[in-house]
C-alpha positions as CSV (number, residue, x, y, z in Angstrom):
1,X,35.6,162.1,-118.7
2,X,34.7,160.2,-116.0
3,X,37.1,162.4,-113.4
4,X,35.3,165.4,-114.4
5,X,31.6,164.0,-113.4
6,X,33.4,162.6,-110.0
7,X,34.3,166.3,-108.9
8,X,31.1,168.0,-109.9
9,X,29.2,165.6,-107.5
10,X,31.4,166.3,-105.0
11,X,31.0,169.9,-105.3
12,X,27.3,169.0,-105.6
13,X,27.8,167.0,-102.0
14,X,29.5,169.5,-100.3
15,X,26.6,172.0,-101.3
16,X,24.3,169.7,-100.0
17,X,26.0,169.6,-96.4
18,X,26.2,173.5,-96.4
19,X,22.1,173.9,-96.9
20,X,21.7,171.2,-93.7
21,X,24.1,173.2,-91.5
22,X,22.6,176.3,-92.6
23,X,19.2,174.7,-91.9
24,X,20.5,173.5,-88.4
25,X,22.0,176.7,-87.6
26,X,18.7,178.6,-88.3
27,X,17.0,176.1,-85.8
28,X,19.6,176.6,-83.1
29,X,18.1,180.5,-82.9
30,X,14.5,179.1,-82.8
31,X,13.8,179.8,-78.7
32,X,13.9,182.0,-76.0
33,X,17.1,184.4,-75.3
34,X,17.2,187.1,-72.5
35,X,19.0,190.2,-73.0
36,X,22.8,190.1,-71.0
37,X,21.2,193.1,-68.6
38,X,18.0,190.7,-67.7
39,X,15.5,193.5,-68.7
40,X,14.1,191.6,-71.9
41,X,13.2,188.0,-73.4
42,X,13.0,187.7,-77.0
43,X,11.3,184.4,-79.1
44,X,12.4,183.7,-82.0
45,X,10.6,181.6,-84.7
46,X,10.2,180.8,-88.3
47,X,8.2,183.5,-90.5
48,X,8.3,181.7,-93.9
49,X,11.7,181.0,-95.1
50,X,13.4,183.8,-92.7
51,X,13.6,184.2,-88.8
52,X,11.8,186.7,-86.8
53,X,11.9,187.8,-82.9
54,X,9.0,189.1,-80.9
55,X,9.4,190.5,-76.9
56,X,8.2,187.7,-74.7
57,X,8.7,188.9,-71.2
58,X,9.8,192.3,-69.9
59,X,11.3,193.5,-66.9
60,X,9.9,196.6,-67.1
61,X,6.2,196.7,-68.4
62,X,5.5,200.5,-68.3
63,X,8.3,201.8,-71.1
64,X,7.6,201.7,-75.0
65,X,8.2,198.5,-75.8
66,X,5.6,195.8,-75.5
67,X,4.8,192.1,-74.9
68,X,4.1,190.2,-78.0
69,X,5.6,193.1,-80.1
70,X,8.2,192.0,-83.4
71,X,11.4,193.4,-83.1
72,X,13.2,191.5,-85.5
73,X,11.7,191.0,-89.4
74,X,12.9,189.0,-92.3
75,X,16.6,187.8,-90.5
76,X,18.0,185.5,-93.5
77,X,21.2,183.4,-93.6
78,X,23.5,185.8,-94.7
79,X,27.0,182.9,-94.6
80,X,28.5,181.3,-91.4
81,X,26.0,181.7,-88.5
82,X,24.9,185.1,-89.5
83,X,21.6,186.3,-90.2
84,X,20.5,190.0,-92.0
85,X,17.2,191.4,-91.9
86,X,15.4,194.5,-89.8
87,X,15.3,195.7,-85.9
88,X,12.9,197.5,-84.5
89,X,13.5,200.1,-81.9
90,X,10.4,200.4,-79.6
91,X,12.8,203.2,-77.6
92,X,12.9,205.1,-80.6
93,X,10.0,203.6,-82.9
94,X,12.7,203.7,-85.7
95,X,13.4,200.1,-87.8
96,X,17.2,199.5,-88.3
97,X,19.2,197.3,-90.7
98,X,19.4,194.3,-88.5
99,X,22.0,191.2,-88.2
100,X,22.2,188.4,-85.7
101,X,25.2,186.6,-85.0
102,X,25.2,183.0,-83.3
103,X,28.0,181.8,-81.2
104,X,27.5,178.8,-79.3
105,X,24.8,180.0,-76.5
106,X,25.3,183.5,-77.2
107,X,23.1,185.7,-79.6
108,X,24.1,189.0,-81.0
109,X,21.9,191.1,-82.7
110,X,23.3,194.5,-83.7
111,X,20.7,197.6,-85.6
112,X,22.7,200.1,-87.7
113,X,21.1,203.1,-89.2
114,X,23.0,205.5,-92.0
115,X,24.2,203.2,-94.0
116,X,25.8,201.3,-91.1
117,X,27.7,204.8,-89.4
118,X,25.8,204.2,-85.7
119,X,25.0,200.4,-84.8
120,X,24.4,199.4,-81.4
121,X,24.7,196.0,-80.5
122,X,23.1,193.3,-77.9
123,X,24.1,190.0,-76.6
124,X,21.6,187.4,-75.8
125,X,21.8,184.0,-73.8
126,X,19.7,181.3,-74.7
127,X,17.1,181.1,-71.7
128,X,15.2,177.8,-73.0
């Protein structure tokens, strides 16, 4: 009887170290990244319970996209350093499926459309 109780709080332990990590991971994205061709910043911070990213400097101020404008909406922990939610497309003005992947000091954000067929991805470096 007594075995039984044992494991199920260690499951209940283990569970308990995964939600910090993934709490800690989420906070790792929190900050400034700049796009691996230098032409865009990105800040990310916490909308509610998710992540989302607005353009904070440009390289080039007289294209679509815009200071200040959210280009990533809703990115939730979706396992092991890897967020899902939406990217938005100021070249095209279309939103995308989005997903972020963090390695280390490196940020990928990738933006499919038809069901996942065409995705594009970027790499970011942490700039803060």
């Amino acid at each position: 009887m007594h075995h039984g109780t044992g494991s199920k709080l260690a499951a209940l332990a283990v569970l308990g170290l995964l939600a910090c990590a993934s709490a800690a991971a989420a906070q790792e994205v929190v900050g400034t990244w700049e796009r691996d061709t230098g032409a865009s910043r990105v800040r990310f911070s916490k909308c509610g319970e998710a992540l989302c990213g607005s353009l904070s400097w440009l390289k080039d101020t007289n294209g679509p996209a815009k200071v200040g404008q959210r280009i990533f909406y809703d990115m939730k922990p979706n396992g092991a350093n890897k967020w899902s939610g939406s990217a938005f497309n100021p070249e095209d003005g279309k939103t995308y499926s989005g997903t972020m992947t963090l390695s280390g000091n490196m940020l990928t954000t990738a933006g499919c459309v038809m069901g996942g067929l065409i995705c594009r991805s970027v790499k970011w470096n942490r700039s803060n």
